[in-house]
BALOBA-1460 file (C-alpha; in Angstrom, 3 decimals):
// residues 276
<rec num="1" residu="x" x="0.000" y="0.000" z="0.000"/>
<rec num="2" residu="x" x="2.984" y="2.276" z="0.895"/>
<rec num="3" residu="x" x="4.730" y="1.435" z="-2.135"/>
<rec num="4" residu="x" x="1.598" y="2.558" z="-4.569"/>
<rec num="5" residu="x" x="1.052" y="5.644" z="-2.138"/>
<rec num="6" residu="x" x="4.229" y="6.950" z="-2.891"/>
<rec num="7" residu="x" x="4.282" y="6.553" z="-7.160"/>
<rec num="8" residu="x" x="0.342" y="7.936" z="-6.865"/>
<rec num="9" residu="x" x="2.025" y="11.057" z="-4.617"/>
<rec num="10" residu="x" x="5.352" y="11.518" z="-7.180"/>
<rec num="11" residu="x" x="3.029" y="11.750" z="-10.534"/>
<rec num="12" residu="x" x="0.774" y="14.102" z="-8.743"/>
<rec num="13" residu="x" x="3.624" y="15.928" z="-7.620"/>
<rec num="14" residu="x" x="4.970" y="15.879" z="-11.288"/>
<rec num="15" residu="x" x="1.963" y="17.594" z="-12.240"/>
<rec num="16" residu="x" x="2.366" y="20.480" z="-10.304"/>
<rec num="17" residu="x" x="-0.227" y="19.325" z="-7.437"/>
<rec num="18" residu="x" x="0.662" y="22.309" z="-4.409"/>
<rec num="19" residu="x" x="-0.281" y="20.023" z="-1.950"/>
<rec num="20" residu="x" x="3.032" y="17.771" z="-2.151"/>
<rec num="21" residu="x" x="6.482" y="18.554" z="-2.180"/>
<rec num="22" residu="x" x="8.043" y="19.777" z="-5.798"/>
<rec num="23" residu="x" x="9.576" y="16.924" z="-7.878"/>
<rec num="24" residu="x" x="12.967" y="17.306" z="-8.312"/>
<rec num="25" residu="x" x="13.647" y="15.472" z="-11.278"/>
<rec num="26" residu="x" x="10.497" y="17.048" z="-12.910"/>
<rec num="27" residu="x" x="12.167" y="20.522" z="-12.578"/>
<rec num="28" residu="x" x="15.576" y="19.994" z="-14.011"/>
<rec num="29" residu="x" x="13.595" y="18.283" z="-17.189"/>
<rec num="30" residu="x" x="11.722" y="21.360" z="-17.282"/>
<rec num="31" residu="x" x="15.389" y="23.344" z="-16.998"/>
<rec num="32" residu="x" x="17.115" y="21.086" z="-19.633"/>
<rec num="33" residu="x" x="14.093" y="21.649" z="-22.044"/>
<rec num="34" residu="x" x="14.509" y="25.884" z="-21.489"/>
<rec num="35" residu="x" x="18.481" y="25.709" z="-22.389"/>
<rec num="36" residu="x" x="18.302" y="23.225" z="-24.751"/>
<rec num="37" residu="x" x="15.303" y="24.631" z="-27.354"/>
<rec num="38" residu="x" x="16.606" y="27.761" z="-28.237"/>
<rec num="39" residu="x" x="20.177" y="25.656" z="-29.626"/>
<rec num="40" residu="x" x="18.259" y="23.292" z="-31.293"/>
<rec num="41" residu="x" x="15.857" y="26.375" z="-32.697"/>
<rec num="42" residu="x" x="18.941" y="27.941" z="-33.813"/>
<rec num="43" residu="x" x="20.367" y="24.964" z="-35.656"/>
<rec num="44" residu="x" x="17.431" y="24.153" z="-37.387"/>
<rec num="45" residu="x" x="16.615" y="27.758" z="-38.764"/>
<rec num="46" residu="x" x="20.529" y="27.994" z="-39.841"/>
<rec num="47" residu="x" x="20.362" y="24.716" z="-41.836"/>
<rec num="48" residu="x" x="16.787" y="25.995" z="-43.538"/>
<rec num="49" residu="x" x="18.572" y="29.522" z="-44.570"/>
<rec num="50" residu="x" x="22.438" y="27.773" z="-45.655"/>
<rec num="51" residu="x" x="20.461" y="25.875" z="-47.514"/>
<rec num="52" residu="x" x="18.393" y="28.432" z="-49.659"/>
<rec num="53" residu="x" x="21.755" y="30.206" z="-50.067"/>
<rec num="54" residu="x" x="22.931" y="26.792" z="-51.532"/>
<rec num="55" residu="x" x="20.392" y="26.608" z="-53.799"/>
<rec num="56" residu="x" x="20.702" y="30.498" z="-54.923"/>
<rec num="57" residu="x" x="24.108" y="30.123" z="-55.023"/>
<rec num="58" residu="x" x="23.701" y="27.128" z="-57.784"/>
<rec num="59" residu="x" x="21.235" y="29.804" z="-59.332"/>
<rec num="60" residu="x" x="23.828" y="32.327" z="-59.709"/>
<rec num="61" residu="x" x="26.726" y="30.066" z="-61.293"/>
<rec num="62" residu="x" x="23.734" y="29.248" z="-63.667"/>
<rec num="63" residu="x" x="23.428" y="33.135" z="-64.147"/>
<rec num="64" residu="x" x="26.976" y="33.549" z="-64.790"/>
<rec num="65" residu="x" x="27.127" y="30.861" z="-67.438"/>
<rec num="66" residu="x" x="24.440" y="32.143" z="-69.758"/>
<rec num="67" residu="x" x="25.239" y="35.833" z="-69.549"/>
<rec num="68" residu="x" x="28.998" y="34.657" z="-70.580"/>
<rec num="69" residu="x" x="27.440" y="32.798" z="-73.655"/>
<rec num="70" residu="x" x="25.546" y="35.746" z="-74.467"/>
<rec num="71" residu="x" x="29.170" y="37.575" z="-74.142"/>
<rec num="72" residu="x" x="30.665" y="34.861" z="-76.484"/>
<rec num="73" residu="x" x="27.426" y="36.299" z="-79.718"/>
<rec num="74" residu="x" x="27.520" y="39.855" z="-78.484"/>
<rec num="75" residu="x" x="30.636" y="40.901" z="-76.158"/>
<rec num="76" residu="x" x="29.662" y="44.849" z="-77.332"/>
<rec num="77" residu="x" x="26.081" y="44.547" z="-76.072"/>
<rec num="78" residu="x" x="26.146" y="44.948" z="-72.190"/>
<rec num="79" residu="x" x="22.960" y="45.013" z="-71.193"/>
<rec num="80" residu="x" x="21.563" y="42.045" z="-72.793"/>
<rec num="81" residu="x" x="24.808" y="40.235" z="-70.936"/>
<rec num="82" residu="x" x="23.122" y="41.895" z="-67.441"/>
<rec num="83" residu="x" x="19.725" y="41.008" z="-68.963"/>
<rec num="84" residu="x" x="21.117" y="37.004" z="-69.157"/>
<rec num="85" residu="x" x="21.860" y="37.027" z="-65.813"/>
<rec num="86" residu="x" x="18.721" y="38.791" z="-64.997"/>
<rec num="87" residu="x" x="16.452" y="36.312" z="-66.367"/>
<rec num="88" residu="x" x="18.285" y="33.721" z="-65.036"/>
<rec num="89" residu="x" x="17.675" y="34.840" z="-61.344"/>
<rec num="90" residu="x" x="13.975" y="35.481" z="-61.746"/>
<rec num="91" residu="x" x="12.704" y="31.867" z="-60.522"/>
<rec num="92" residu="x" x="15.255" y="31.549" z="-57.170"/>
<rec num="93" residu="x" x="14.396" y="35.334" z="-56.412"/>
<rec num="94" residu="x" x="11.348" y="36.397" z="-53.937"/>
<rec num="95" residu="x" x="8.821" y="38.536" z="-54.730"/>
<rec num="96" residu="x" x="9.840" y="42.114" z="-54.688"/>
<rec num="97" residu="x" x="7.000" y="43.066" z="-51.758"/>
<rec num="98" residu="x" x="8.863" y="40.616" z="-50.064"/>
<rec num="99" residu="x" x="10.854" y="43.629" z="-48.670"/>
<rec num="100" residu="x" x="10.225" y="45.608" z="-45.550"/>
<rec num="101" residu="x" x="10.184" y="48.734" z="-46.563"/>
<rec num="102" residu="x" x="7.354" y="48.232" z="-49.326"/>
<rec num="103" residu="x" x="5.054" y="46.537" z="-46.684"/>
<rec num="104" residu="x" x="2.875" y="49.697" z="-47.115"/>
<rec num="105" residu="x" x="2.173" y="49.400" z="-50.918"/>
<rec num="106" residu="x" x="1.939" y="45.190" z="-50.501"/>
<rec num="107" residu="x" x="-1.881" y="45.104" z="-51.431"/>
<rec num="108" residu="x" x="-1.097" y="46.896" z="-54.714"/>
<rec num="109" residu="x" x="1.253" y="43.924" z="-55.756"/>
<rec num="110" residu="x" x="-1.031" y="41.403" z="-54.642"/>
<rec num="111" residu="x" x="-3.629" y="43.036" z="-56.421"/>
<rec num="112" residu="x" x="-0.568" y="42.720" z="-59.903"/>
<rec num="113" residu="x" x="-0.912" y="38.715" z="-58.777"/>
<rec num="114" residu="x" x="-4.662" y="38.356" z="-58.442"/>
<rec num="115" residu="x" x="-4.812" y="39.985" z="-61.584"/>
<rec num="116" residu="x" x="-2.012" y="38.162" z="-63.707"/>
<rec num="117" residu="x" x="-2.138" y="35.163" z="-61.542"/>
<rec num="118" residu="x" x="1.150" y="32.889" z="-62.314"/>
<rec num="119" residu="x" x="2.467" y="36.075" z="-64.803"/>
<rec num="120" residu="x" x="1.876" y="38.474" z="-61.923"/>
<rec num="121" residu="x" x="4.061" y="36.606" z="-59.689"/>
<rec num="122" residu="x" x="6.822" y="35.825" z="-62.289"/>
<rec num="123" residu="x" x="6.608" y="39.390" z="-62.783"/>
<rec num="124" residu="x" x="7.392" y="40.566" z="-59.188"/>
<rec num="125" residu="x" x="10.264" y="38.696" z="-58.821"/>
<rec num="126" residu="x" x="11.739" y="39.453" z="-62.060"/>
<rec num="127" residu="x" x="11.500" y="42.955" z="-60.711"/>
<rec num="128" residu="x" x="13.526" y="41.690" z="-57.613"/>
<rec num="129" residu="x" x="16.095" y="40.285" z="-59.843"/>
<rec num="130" residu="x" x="16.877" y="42.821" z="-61.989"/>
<rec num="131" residu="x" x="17.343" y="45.727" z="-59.329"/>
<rec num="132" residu="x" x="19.628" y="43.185" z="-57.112"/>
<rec num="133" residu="x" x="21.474" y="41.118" z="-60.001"/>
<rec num="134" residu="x" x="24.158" y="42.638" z="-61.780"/>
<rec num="135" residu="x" x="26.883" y="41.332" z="-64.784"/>
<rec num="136" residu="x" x="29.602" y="42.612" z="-65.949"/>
<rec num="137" residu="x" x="32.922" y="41.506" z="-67.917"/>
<rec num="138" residu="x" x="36.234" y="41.284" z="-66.216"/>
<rec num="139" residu="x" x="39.357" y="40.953" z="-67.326"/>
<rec num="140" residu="x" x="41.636" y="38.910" z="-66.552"/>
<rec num="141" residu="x" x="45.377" y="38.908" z="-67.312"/>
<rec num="142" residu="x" x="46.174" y="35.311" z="-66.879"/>
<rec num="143" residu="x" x="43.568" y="34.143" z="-69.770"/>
<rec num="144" residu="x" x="43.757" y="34.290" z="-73.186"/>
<rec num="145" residu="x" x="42.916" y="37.166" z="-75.320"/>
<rec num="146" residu="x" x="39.834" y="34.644" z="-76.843"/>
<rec num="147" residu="x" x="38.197" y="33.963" z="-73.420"/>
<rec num="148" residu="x" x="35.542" y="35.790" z="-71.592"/>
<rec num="149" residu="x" x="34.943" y="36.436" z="-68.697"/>
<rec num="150" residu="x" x="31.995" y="37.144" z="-66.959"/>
<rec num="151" residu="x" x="31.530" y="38.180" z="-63.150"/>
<rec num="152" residu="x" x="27.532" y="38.526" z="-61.699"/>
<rec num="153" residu="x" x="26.680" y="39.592" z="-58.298"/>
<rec num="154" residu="x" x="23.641" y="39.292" z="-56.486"/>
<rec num="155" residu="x" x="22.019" y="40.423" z="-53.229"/>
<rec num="156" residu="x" x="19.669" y="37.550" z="-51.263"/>
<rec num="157" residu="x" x="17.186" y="38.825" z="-49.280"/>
<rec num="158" residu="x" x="17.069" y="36.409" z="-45.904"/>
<rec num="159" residu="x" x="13.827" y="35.835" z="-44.859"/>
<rec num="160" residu="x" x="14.709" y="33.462" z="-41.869"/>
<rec num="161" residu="x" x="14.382" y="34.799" z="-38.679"/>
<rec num="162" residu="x" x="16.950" y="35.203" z="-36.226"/>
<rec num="163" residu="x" x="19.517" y="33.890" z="-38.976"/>
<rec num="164" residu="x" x="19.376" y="36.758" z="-41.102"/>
<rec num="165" residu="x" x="20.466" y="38.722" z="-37.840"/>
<rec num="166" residu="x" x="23.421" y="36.978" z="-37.159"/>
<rec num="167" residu="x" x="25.137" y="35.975" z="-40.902"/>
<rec num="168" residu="x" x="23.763" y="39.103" z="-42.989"/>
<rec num="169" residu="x" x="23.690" y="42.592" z="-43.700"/>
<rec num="170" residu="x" x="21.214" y="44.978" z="-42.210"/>
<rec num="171" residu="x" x="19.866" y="47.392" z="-45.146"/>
<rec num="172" residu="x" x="16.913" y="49.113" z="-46.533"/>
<rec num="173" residu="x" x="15.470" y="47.720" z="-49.537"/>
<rec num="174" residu="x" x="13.995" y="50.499" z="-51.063"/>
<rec num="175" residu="x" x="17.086" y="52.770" z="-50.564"/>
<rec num="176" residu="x" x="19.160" y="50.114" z="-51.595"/>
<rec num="177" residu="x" x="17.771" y="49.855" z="-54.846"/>
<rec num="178" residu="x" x="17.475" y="53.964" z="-55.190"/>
<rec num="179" residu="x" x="21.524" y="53.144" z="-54.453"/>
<rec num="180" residu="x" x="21.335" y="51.542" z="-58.054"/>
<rec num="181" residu="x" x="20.066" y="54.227" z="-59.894"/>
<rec num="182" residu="x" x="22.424" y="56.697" z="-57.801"/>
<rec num="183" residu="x" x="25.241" y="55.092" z="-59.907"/>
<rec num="184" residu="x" x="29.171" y="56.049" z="-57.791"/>
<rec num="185" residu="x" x="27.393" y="59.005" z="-55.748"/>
<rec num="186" residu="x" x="25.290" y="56.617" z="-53.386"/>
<rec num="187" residu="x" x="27.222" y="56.675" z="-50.376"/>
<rec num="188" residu="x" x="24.705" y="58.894" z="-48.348"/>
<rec num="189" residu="x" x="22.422" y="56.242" z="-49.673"/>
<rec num="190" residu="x" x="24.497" y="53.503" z="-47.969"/>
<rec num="191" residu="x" x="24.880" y="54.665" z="-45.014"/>
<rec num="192" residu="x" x="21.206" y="55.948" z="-43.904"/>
<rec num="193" residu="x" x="20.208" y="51.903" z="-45.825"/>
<rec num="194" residu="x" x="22.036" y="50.823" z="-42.737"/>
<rec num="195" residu="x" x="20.296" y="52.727" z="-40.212"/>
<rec num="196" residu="x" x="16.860" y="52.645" z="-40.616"/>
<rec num="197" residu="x" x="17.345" y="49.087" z="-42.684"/>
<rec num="198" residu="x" x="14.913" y="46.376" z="-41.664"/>
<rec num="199" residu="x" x="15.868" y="43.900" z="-44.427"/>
<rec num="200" residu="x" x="18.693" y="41.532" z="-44.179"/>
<rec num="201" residu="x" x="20.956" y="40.621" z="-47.060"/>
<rec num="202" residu="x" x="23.503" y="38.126" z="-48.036"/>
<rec num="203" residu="x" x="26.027" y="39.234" z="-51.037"/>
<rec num="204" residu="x" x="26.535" y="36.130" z="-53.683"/>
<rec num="205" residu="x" x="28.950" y="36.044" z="-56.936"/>
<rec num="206" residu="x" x="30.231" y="33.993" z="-59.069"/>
<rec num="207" residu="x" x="32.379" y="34.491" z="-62.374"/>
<rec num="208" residu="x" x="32.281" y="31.972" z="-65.415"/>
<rec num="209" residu="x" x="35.266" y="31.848" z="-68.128"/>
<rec num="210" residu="x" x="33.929" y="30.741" z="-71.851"/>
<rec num="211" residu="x" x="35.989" y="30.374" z="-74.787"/>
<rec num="212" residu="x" x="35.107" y="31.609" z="-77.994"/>
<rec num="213" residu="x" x="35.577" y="29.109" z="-80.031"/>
<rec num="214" residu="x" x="34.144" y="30.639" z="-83.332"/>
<rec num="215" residu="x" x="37.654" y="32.326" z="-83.600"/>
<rec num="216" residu="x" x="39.396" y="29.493" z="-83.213"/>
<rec num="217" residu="x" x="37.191" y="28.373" z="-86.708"/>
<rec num="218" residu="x" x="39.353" y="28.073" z="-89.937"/>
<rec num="219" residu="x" x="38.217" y="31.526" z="-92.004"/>
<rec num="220" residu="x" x="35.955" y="30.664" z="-95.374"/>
<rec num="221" residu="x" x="37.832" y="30.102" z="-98.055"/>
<rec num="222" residu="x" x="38.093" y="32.678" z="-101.110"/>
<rec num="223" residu="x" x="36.027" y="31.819" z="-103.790"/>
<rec num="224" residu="x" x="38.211" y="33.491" z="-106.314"/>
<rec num="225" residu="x" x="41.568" y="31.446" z="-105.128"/>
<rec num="226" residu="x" x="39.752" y="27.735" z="-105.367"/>
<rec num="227" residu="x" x="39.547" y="25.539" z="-108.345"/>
<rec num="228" residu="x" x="36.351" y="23.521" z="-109.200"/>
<rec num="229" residu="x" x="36.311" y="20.187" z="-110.814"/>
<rec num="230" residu="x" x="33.896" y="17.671" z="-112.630"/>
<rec num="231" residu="x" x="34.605" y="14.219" z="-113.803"/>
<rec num="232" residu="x" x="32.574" y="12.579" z="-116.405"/>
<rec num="233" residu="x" x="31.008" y="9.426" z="-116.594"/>
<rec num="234" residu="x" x="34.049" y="8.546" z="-118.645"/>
<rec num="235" residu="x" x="36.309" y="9.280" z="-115.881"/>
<rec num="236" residu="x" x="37.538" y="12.595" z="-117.592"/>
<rec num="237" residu="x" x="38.445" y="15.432" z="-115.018"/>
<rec num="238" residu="x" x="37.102" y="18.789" z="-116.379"/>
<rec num="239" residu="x" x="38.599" y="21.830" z="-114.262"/>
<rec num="240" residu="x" x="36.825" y="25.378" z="-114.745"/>
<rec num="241" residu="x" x="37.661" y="28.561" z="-112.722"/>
<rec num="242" residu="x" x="35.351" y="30.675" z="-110.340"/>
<rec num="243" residu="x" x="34.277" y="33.073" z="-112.881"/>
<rec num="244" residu="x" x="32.766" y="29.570" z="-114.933"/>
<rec num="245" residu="x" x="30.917" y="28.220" z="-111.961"/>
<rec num="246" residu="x" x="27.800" y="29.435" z="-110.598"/>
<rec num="247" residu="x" x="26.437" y="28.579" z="-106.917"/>
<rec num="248" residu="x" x="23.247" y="26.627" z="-106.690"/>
<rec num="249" residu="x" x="22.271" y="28.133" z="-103.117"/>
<rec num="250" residu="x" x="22.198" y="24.576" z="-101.711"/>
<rec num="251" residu="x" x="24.129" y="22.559" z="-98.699"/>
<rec num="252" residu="x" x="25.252" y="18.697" z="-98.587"/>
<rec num="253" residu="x" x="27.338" y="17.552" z="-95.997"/>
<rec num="254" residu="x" x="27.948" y="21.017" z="-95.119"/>
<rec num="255" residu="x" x="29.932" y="21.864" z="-97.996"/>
<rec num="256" residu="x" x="28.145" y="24.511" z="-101.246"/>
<rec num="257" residu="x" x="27.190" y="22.311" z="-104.174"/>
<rec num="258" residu="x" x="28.206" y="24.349" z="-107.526"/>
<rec num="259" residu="x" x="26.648" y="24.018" z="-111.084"/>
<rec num="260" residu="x" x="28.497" y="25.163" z="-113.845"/>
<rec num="261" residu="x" x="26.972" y="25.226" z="-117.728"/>
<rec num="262" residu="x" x="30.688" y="26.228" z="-119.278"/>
<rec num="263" residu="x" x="29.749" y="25.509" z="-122.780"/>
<rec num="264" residu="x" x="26.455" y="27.111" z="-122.887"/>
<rec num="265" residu="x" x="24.211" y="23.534" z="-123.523"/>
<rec num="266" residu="x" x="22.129" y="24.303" z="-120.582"/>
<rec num="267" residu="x" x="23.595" y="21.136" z="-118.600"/>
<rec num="268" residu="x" x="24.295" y="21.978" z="-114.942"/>
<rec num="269" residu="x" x="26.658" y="19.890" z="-113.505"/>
<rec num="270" residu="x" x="27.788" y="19.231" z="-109.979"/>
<rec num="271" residu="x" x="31.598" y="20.399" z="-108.978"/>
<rec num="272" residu="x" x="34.051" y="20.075" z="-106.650"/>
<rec num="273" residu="x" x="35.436" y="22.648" z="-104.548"/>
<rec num="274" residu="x" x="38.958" y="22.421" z="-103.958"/>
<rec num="275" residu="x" x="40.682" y="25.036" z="-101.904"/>
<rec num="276" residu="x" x="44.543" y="25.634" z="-100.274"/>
C-alpha cells in the first residue's frame, strides 16, 4: 500500500499538485528543455537559410554561365549580358513586396498577382532580380585574349528569422535599390540603408570563363583562289575557274554544291570545290 502511495504522490507531484512537495527530477527536465530549445531552434533555422543560399548560389553560377554565352554572340552589347543574368535569377528570387520597406504598398502587388495570376508573380520577382542582379565583364590577365569572362553579383534577401540577424547585412530595400540608380554618388544612400534598414541581405557572386571558339574556326575560303572540278562518266576530269561556276544556293554535308553550264548547252553539272 505504501509502495503505490508513494508513485500515486510523485506523478501528482509531477503535475504540479501544491499540496506535495516539488519533484525534483520534474524541474531539471523542465530546466534542460529551457536551455536546450533555443540551440536546437537555432540549428534548425541555420540549416533551412544555408540551404536556400545553396540553392541560390547554384542559381547564380547558372546566371553567370548564360550571360557569358551571351558575351561569347555579343561581347559589345552589355545590357543584354546583365539582362542574361537577370532572367536567369527570376525563378530563385522572392517577390519584390517581399521587402520591408514596401510593406505599405503590398496590397497593390497582390492586387498585380490576383490579376495576372502565375504572370503576376513571375513578374514581381523578375523585378527583384533585376534591381539586385548585376553582370559585368572582367578581365583577366592570366587568360587568353579569346576567353571571356563574366563576373555577376547578387544580393539575397534572408527571410529566416533570427539567422538573417546573425550571418547578414542589415539594409533598406527600397534605398538600396534607389543606391542603383544613384550610380558612384550613393554613399549617403548607404549609409542611412544601414540605419533605418529592416531587411537583411547576403552578397553572392560567381564568375564563369567561356571560350570563344568561333575564332578558333578556320576563315571561309576565297572563292576566287579555289579551283572547281567535274569528272565525267568517262572518268575525264574537267577543271573550270570561279568566274565559270555558278552557286546553286544549296548545302550537302555542309559543304556549297556548284553548277556550272561552261559551254552554254544548258547542262548543270555538280563540282568540286577544292581550296589551299
Amino acid at each position: 500500500m505504501s509502495e503505490t502511495y508513494k508513485l500515486k504522490n510523485k506523478t501528482s507531484s509531477c503535475r504540479g499538485d501544491s499540496a506535495n512537495r516539488p519533484d525534483l527530477e520534474c524541474g531539471q527536465t523542465m530546466v534542460e528543455f529551457v536551455v536546450a530549445f533555443p540551440l536546437v531552434l537555432i540549428t534548425v533555422l541555420a540549416i533551412v537559410q544555408l540551404s536556400l543560399l545553396a540553392q541560390t548560389k547554384l542559381f547564380v553560377e547558372y546566371a553567370a554561365f548564360n550571360a557569358a554565352r551571351t558575351a561569347i554572340v555579343q561581347p559589345d552589347n552589355l545590357d543584354d549580358i546583365a539582362e542574361s543574368a537577370k532572367l536567369s535569377m527570376t525563378p530563385i528570387s522572392p517577390r519584390v513586396d517581399a521587402m520591408a520597406g514596401l510593406s505599405v504598398v503590398s496590397g497593390v502587388f497582390n492586387n498585380i498577382a490576383d490579376i495576372f495570376g502565375d504572370a503576376g508573380t513571375l513578374l514581381l520577382r523578375y523585378a527583384y532580380a533585376k534591381q539586385f542582379t548585376d553582370a559585368k565583364i572582367v578581365i583577366n590577365p592570366s587568360q587568353s585574349n579569346d576567353d571571356i569572362t563574366v563576373h555577376v553579383d547578387y544580393l539575397t534577401l534572408l527571410t529566416i528569422p533570427l539567422i538573417n540577424k546573425i550571418i547578414g547585412t542589415k539594409a533598406s530595400g527600397i534605398l538600396t535599390m534607389l543606391s542603383n540608380y544613384a550610380g558612384a554618388d550613393n554613399n549617403w544612400i548607404t549609409a542611412l540603408s544601414s540605419i533605418i534598414g529592416t531587411d537583411y541581405f547576403y552578397p553572392l557572386s560567381s564568375e564563369v570563363t567561356l571560350s570563344n571558339e568561333a575564332l578558333h574556326e578556320p576563315l571561309p575560303a576565297d572563292p576566287s583562289q579555289c579551283t572547281y572540278s567535274y569528272t565525267d562518266n568517262q572518268g575525264i576530269k574537267h577543271t573550270y575557274t570561279n568566274d565559270e561556276v555558278y552557286q546553286s544556293g544549296t548545302y550537302k554535308n555542309g559543304r556549297p554544291q556548284y553548277h556550272t553550264d561552261k559551254d552554254k548547252t544548258g547542262i548543270s553539272r555538280i563540282v568540286h570545290q577544292e581550296c589551299l
